[in-house]
TORVO-9659 format. One record per residue: residue in one letter; x negated, y, z negated of N, C-alpha, C in turn; residue number from 1; chain. Coordinates in Angstrom, 3 decimals. Layout:
% TORVO-9659
<residuo = A	nX = X	nY = Y	nZ = Z	caX = X	caY = Y	caZ = Z	cX = X	cY = Y	cZ = Z	num = NUM	cadena = A>
...
This chain:
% TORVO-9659
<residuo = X	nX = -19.394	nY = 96.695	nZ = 244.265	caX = -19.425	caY = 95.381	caZ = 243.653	cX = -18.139	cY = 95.209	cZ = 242.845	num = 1	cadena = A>
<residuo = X	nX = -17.774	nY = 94.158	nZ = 243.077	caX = -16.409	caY = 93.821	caZ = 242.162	cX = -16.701	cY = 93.533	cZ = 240.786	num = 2	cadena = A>
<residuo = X	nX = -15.528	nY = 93.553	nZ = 239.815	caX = -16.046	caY = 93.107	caZ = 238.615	cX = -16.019	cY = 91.861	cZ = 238.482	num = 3	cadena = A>
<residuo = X	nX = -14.941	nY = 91.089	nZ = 239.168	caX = -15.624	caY = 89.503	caZ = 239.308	cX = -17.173	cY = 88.791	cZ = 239.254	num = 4	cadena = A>
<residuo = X	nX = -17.633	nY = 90.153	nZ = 240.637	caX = -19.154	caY = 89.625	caZ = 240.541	cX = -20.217	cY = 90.369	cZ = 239.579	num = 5	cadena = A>
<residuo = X	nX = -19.676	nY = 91.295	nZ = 238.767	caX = -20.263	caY = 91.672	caZ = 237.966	cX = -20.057	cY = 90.784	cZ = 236.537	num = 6	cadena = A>
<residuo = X	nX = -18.764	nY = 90.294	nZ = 236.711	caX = -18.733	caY = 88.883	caZ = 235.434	cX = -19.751	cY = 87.761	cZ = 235.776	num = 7	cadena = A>
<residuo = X	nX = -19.911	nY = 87.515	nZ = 236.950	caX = -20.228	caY = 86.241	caZ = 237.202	cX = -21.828	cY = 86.763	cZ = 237.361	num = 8	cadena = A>
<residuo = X	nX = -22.416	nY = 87.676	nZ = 237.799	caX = -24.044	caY = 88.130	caZ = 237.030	cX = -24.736	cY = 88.193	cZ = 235.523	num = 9	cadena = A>
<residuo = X	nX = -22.978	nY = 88.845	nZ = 234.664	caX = -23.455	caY = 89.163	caZ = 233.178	cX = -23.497	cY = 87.698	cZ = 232.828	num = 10	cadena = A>
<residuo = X	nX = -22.769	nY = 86.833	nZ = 233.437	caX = -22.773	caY = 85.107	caZ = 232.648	cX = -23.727	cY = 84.620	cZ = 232.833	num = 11	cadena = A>
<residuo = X	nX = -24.419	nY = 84.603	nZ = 234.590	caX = -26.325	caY = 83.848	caZ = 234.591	cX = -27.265	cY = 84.761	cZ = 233.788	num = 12	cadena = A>
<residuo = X	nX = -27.018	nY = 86.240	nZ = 233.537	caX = -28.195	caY = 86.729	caZ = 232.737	cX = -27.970	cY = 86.166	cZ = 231.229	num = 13	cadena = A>
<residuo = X	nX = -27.082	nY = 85.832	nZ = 230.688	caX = -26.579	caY = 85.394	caZ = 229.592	cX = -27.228	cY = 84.019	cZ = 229.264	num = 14	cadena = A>
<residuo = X	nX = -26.687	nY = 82.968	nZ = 230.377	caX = -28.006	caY = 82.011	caZ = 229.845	cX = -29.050	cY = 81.960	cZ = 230.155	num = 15	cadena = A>
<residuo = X	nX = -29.360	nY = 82.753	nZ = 230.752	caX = -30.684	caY = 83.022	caZ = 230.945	cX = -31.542	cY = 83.060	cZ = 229.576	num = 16	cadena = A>
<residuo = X	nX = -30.924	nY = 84.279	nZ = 228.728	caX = -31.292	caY = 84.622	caZ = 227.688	cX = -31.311	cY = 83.944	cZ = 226.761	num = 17	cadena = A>
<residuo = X	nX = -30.197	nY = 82.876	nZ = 226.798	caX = -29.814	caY = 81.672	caZ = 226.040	cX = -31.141	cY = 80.793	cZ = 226.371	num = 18	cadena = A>
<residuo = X	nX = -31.848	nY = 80.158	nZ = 227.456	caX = -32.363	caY = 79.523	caZ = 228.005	cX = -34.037	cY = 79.884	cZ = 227.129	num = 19	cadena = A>
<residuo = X	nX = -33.982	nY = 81.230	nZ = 227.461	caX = -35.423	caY = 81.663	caZ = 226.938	cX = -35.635	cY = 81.420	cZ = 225.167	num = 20	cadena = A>
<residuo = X	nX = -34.594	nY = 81.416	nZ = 224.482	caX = -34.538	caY = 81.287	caZ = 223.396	cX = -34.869	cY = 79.902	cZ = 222.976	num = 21	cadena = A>
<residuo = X	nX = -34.130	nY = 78.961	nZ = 223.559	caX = -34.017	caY = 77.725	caZ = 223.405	cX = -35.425	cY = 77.126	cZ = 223.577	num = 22	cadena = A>
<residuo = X	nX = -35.823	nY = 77.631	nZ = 224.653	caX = -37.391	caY = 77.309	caZ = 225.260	cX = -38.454	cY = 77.498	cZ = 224.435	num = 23	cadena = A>
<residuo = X	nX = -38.386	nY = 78.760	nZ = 223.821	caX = -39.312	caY = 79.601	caZ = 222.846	cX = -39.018	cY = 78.413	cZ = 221.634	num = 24	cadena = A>
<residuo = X	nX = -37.944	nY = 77.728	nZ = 221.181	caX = -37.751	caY = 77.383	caZ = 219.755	cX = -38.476	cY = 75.693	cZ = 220.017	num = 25	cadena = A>
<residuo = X	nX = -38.234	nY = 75.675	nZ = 221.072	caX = -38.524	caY = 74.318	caZ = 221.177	cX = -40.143	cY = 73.792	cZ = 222.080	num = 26	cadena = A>
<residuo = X	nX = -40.768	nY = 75.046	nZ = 222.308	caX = -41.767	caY = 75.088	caZ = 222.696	cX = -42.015	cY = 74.295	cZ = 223.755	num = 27	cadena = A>
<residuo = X	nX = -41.076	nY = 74.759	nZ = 224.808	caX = -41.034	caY = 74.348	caZ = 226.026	cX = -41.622	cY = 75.414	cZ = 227.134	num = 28	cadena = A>
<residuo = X	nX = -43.202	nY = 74.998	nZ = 227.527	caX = -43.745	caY = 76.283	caZ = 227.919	cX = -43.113	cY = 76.539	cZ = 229.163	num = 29	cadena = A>
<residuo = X	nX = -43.053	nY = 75.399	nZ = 229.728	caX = -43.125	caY = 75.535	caZ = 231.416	cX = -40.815	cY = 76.434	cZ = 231.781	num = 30	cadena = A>
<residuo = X	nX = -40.453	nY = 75.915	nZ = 230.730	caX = -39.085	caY = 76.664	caZ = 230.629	cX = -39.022	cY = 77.812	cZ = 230.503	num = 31	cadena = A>
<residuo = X	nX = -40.105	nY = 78.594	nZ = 229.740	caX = -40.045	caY = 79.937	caZ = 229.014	cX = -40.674	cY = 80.636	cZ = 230.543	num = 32	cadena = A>
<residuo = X	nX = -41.899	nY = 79.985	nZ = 231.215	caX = -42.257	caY = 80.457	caZ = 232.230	cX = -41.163	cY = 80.479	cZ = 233.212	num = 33	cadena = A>
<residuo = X	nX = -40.087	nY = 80.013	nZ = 233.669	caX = -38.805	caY = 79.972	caZ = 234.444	cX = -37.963	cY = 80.733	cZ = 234.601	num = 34	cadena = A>
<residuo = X	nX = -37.969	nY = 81.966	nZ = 233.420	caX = -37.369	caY = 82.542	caZ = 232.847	cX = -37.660	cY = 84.269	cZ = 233.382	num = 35	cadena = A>
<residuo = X	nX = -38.697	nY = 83.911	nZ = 233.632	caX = -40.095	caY = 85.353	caZ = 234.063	cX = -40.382	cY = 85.246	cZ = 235.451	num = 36	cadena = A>
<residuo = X	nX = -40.023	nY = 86.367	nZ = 236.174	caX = -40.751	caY = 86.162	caZ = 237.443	cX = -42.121	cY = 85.987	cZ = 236.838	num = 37	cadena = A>
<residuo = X	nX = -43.305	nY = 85.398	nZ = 237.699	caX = -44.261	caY = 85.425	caZ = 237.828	cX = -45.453	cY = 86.842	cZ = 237.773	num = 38	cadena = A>
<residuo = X	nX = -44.815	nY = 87.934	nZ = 238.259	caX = -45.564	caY = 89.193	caZ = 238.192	cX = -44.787	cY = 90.289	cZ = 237.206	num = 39	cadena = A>
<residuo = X	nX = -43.724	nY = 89.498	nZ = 236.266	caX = -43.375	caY = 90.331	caZ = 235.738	cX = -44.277	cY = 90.850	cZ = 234.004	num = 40	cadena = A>
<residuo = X	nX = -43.510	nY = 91.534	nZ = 233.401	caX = -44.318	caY = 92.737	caZ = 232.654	cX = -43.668	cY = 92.057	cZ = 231.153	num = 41	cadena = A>
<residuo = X	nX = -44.204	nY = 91.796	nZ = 230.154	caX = -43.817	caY = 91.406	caZ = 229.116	cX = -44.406	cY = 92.323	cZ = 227.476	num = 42	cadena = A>
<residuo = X	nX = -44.130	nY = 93.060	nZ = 226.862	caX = -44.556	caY = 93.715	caZ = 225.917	cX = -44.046	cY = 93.096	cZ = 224.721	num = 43	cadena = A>
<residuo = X	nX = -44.594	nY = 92.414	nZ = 223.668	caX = -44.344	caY = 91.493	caZ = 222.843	cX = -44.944	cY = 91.364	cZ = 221.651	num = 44	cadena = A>
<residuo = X	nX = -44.968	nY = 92.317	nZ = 220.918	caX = -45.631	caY = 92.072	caZ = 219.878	cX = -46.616	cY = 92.192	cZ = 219.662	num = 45	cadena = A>
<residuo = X	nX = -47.421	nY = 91.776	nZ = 219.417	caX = -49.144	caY = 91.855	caZ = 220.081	cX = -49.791	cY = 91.755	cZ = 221.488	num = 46	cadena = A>
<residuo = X	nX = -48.646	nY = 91.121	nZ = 222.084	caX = -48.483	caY = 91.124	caZ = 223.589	cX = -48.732	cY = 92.125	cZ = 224.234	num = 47	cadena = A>
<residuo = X	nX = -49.261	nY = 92.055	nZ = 225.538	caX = -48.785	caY = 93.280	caZ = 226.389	cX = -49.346	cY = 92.730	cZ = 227.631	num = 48	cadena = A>
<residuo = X	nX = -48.551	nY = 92.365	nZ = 229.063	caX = -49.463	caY = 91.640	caZ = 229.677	cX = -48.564	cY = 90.849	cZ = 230.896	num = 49	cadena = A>
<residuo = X	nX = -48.716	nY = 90.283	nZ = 231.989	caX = -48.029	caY = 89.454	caZ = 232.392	cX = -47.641	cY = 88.618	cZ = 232.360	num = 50	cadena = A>
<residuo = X	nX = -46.109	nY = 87.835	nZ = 232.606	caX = -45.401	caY = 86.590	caZ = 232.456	cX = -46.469	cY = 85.289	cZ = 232.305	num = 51	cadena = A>
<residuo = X	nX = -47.251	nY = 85.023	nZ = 233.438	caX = -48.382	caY = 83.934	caZ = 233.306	cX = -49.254	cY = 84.284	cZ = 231.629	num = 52	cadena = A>
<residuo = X	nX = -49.856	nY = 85.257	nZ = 231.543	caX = -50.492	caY = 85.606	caZ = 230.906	cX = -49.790	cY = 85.226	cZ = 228.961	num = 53	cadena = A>
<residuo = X	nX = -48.529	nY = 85.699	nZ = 229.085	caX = -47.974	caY = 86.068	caZ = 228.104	cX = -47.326	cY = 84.029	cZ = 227.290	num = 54	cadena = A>
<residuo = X	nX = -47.059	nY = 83.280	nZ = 228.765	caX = -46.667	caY = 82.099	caZ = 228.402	cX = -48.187	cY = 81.535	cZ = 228.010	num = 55	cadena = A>
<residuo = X	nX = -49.657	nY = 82.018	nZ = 228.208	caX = -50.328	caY = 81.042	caZ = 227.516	cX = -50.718	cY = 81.705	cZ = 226.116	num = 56	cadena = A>
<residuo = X	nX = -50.659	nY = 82.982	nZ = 225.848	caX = -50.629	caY = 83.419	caZ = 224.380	cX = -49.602	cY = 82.902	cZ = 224.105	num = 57	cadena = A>
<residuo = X	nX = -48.408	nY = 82.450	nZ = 223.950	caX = -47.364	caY = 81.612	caZ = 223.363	cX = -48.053	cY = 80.192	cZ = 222.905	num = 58	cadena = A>
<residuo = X	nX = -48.489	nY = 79.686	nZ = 223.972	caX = -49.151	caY = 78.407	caZ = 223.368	cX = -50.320	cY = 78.668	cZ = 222.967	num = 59	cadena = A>
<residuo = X	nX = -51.033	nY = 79.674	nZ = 222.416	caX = -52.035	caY = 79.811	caZ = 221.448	cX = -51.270	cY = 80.193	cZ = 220.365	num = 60	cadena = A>
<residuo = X	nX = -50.052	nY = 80.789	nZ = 220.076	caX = -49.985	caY = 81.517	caZ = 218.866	cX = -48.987	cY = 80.393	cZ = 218.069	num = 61	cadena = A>
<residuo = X	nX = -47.972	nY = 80.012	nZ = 218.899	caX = -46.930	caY = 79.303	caZ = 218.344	cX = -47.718	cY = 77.628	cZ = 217.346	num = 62	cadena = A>
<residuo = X	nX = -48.397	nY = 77.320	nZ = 217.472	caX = -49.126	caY = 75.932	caZ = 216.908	cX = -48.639	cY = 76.500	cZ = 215.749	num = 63	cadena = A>
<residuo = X	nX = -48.981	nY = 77.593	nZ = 215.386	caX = -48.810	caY = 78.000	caZ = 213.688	cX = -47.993	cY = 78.096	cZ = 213.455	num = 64	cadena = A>
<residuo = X	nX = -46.556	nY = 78.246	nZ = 214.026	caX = -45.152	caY = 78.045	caZ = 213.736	cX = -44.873	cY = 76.755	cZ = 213.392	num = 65	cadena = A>
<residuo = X	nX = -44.136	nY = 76.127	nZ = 212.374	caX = -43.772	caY = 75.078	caZ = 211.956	cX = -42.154	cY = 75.443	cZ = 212.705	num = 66	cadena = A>
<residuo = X	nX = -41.652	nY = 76.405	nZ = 212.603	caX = -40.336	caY = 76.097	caZ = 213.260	cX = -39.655	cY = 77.519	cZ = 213.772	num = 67	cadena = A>
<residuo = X	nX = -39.000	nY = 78.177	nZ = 214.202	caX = -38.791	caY = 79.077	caZ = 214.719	cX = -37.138	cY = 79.361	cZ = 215.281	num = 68	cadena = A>
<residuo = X	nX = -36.342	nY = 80.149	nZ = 214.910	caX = -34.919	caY = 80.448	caZ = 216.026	cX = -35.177	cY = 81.582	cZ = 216.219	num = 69	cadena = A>
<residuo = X	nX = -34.611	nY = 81.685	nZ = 217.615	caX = -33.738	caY = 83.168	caZ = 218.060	cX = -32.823	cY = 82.882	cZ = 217.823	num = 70	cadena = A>
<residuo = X	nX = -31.805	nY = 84.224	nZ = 217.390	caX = -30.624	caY = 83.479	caZ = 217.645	cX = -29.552	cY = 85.037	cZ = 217.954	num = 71	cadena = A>
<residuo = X	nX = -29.517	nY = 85.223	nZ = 219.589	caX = -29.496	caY = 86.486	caZ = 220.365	cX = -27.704	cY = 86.673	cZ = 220.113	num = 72	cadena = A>
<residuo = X	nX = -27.719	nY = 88.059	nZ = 219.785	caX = -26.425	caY = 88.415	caZ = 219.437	cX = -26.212	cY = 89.701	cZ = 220.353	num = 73	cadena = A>
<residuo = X	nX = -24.858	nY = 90.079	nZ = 220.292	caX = -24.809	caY = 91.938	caZ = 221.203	cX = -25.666	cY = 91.852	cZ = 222.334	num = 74	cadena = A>
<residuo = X	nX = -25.211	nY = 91.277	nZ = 222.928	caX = -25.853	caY = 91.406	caZ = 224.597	cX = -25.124	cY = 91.941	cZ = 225.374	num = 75	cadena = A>
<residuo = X	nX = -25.682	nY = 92.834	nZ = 225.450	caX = -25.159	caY = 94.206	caZ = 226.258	cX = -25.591	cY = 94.333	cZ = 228.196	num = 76	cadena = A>
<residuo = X	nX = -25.159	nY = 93.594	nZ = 228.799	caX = -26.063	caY = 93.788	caZ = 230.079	cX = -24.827	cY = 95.142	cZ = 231.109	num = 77	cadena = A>
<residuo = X	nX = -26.193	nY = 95.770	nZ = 231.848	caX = -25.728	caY = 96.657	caZ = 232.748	cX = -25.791	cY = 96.159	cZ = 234.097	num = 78	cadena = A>
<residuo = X	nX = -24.822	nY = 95.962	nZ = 235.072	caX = -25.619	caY = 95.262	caZ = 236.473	cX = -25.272	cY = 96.928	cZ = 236.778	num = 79	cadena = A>
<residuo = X	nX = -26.846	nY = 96.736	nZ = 237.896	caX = -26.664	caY = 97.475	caZ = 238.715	cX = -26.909	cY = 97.923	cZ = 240.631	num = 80	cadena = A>
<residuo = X	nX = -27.132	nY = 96.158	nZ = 240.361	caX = -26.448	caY = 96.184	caZ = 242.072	cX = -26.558	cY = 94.779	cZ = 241.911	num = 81	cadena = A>
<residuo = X	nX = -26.451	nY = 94.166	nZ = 243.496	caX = -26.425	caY = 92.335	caZ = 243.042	cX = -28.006	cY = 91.810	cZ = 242.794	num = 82	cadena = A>
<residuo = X	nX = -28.517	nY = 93.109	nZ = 242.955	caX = -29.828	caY = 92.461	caZ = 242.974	cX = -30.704	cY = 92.768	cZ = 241.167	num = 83	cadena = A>
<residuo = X	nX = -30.420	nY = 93.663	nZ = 240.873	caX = -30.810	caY = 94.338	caZ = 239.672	cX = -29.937	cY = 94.515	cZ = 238.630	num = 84	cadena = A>
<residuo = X	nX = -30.196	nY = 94.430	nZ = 237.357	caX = -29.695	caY = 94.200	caZ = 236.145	cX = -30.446	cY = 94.320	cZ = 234.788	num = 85	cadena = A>
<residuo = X	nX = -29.955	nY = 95.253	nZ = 234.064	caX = -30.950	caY = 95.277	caZ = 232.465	cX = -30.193	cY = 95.021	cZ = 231.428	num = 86	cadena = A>
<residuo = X	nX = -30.686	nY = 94.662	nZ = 230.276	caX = -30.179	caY = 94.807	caZ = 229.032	cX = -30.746	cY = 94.723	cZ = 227.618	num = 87	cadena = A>
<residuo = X	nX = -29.947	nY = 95.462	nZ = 226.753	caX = -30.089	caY = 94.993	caZ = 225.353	cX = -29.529	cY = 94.073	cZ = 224.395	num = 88	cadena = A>
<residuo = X	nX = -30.595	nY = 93.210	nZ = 224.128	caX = -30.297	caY = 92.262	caZ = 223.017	cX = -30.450	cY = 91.783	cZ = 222.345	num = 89	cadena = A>
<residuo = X	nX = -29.657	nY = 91.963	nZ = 220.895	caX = -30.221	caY = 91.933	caZ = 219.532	cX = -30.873	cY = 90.499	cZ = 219.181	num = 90	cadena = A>
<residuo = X	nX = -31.824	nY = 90.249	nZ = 218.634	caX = -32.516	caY = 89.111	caZ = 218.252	cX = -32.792	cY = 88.937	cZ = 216.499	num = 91	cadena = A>
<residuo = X	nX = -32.221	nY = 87.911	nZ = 215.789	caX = -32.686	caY = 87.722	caZ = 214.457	cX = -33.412	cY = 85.970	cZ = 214.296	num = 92	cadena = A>
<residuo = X	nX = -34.707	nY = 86.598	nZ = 214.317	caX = -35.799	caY = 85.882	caZ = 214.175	cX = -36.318	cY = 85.272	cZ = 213.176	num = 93	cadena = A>
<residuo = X	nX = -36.174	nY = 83.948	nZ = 212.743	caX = -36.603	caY = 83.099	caZ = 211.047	cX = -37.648	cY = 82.593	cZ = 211.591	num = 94	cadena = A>
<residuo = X	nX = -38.908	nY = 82.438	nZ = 211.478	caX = -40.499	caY = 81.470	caZ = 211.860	cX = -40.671	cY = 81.287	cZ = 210.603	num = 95	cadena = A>
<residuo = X	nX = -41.115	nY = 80.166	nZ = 210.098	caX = -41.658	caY = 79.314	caZ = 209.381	cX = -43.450	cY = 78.788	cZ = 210.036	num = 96	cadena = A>
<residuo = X	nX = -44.036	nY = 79.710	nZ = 208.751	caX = -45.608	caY = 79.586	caZ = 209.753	cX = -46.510	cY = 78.617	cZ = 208.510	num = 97	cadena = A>
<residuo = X	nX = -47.245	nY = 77.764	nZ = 209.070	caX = -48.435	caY = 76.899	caZ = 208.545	cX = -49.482	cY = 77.632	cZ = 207.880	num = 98	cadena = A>
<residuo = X	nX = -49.680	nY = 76.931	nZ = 206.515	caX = -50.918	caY = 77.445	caZ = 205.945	cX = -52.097	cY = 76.595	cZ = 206.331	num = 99	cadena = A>
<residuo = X	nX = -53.369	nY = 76.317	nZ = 205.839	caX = -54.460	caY = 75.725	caZ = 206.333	cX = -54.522	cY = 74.311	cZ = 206.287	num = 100	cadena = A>
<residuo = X	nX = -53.316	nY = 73.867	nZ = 205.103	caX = -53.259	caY = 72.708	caZ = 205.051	cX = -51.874	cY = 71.732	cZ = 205.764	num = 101	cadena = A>
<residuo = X	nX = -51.365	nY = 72.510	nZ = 206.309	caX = -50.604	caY = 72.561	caZ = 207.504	cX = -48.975	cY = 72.723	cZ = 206.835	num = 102	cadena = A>
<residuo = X	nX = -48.795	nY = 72.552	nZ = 205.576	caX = -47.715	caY = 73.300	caZ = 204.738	cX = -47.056	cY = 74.846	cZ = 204.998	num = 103	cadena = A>
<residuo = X	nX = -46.013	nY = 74.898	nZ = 204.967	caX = -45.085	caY = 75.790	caZ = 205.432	cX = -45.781	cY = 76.995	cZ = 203.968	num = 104	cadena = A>
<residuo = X	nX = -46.240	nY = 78.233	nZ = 204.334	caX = -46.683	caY = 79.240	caZ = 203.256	cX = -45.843	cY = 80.361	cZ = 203.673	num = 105	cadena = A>
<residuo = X	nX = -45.567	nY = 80.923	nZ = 205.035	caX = -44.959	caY = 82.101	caZ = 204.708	cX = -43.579	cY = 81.898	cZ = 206.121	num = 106	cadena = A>
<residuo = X	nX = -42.762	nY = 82.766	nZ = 205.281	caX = -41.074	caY = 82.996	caZ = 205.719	cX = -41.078	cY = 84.178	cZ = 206.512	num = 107	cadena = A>
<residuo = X	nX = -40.848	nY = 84.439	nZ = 208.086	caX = -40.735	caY = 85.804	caZ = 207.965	cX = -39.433	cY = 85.625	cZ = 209.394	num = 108	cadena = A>
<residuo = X	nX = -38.420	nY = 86.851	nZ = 208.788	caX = -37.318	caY = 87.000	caZ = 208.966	cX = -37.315	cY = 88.550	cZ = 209.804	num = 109	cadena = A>
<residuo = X	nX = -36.870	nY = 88.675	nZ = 211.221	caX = -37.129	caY = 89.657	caZ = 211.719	cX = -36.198	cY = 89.870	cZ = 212.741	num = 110	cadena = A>
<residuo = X	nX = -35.220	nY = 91.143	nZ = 212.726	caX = -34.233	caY = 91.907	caZ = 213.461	cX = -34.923	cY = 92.506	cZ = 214.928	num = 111	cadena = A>
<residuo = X	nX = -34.814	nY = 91.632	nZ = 216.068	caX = -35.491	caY = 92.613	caZ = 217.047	cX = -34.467	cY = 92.871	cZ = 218.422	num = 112	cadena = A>
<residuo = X	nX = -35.141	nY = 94.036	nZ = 219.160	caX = -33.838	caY = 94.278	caZ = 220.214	cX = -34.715	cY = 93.673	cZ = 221.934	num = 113	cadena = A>
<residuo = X	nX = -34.357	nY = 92.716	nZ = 222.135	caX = -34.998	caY = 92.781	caZ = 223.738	cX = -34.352	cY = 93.662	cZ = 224.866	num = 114	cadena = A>
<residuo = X	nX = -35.578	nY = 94.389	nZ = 225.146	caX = -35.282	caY = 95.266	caZ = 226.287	cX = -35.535	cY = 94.663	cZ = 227.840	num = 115	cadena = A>
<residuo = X	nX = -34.781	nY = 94.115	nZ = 228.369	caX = -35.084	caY = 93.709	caZ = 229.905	cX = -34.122	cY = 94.036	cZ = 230.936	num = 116	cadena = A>
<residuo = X	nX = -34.913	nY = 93.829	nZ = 231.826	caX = -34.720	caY = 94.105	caZ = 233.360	cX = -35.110	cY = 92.900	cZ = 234.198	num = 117	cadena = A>
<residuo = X	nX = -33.628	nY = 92.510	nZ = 234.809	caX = -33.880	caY = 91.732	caZ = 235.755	cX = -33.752	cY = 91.646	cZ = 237.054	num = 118	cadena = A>
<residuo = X	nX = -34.684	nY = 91.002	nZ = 237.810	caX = -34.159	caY = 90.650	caZ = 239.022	cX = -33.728	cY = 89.784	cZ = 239.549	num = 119	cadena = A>
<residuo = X	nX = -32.983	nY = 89.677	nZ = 240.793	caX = -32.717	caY = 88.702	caZ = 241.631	cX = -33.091	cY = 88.379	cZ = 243.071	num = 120	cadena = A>
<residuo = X	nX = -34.255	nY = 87.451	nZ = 243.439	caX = -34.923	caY = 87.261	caZ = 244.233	cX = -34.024	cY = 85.688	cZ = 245.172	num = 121	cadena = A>
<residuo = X	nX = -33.558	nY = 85.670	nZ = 246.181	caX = -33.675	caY = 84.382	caZ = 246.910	cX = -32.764	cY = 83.866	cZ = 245.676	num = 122	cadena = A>
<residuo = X	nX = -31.354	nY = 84.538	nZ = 245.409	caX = -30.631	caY = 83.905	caZ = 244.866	cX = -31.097	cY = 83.434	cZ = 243.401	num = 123	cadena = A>
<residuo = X	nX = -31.737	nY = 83.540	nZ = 242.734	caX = -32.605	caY = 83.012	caZ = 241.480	cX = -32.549	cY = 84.670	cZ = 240.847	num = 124	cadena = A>
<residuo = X	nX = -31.827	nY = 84.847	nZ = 239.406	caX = -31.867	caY = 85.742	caZ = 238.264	cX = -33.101	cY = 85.109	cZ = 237.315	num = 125	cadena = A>
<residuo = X	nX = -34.227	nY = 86.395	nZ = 237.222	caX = -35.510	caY = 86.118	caZ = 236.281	cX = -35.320	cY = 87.856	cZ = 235.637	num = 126	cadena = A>
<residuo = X	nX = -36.080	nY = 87.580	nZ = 234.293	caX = -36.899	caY = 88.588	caZ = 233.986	cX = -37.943	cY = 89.217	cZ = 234.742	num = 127	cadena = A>
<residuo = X	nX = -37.541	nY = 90.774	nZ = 235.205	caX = -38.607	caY = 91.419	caZ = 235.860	cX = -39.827	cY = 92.070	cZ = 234.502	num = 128	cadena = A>
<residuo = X	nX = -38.905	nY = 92.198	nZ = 233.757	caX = -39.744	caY = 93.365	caZ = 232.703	cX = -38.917	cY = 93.089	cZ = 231.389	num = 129	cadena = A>
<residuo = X	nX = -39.904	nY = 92.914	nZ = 230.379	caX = -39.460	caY = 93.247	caZ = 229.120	cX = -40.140	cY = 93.863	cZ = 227.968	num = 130	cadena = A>
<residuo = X	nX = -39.727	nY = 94.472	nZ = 227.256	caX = -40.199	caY = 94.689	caZ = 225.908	cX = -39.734	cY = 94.741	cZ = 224.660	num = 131	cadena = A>
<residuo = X	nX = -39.912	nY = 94.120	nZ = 223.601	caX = -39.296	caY = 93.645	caZ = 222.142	cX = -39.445	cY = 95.032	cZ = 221.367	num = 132	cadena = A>
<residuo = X	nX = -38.747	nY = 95.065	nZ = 220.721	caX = -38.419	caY = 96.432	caZ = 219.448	cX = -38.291	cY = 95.441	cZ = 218.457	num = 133	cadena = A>
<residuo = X	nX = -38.976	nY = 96.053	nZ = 217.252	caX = -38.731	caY = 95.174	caZ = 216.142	cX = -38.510	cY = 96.652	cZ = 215.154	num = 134	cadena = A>
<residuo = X	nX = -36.845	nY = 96.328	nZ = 214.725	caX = -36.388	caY = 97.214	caZ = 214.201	cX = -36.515	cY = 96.997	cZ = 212.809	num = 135	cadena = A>
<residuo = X	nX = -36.765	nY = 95.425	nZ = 212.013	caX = -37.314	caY = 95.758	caZ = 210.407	cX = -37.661	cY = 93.997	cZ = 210.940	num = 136	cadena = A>
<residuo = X	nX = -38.689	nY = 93.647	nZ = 209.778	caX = -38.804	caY = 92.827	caZ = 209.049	cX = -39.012	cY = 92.558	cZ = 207.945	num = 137	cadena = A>
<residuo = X	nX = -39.580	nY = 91.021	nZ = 207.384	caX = -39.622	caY = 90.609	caZ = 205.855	cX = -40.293	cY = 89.664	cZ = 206.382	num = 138	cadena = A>
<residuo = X	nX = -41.429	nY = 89.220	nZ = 205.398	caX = -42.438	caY = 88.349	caZ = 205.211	cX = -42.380	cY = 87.895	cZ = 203.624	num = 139	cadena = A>
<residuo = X	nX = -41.766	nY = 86.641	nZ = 203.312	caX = -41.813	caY = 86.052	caZ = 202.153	cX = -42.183	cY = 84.615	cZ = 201.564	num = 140	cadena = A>
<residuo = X	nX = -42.692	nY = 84.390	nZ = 200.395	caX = -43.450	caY = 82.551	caZ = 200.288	cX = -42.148	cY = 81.931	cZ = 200.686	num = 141	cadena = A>
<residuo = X	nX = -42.022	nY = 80.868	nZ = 201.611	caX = -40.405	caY = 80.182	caZ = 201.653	cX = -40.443	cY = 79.323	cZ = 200.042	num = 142	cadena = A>
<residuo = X	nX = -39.222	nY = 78.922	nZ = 200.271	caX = -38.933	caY = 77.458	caZ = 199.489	cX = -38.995	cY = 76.640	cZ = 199.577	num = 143	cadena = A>
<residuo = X	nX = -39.077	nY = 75.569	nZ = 199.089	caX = -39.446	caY = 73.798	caZ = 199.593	cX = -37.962	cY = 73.669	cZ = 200.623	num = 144	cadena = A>
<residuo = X	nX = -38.837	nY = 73.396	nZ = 201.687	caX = -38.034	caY = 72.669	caZ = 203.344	cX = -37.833	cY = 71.172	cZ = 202.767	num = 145	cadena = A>
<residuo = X	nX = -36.584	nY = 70.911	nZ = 203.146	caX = -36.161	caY = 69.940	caZ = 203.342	cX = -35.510	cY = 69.729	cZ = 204.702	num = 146	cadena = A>
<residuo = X	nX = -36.352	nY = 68.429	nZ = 205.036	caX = -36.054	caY = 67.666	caZ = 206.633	cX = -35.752	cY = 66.515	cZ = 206.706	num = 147	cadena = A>
């Protein structure tokens, strides 16, 4: 494989990753599902489970998010043929979650590393497999949001 086409793989897994983020923040289910093969493997937090599976615990859990970024740094991808590809990449995570009265109560700020593996099926780069490392967090009352 040339490194041309190894540039031009690390750039679609790139927005890819970009894509999933964006999706996740903006609670775009059917995007985040686009992102995932269909039979692939997702380990997430409380997660553990398949792509289908894992996009409808997203829309059970996220309601309680008032607002949410990724915002993916050090992306490290390995290709390793045209068809296969993994990587690591750092994630720093701000959610803003709802108390009962639907007011913003807790801040939590969290450093995590995504571990994936992708494939490429019929020309189309997805997530085959992933799993999140959460290397520290912080859970704190926020401050008055202004919007």
């Amino acid at each position: 494989m040339s490194a041309v086409d190894e540039s031009v793989i690390e750039r679609v897994i790139t927005k890819l990753l970009l894509r999933y983020a964006h999706a996740v923040d903006r609670r775009d289910y059917d995007a985040v599902a686009r992102c995932y093969w269909p039979d692939a493997i997702d380990e997430h937090a409380t997660f553990r489970g398949n792509a289908v599976d894992y996009v409808a615990w997203l829309r059970d859990v996220l309601p309680a998010v008032a607002v949410s970024t990724h915002q993916f740094t050090n992306i490290l991808i390995d290709v390793h043929s045209p068809t296969d590809a993994s990587s690591e990449t750092y994630c720093l995570n701000v959610s803003v979650f709802c108390g009962t009265e639907g007011e913003p109560d807790r801040l939590s700020t969290a450093h995590l590393r995504y571990l994936d593996r992708f494939e490429c099926r019929n020309g189309d780069w997805r997530i085959s497999d992933r799993r999140v490392v959460t290397d520290w967090s912080r859970s704190e009352t926020p401050p008055p949001m202004v919007r």
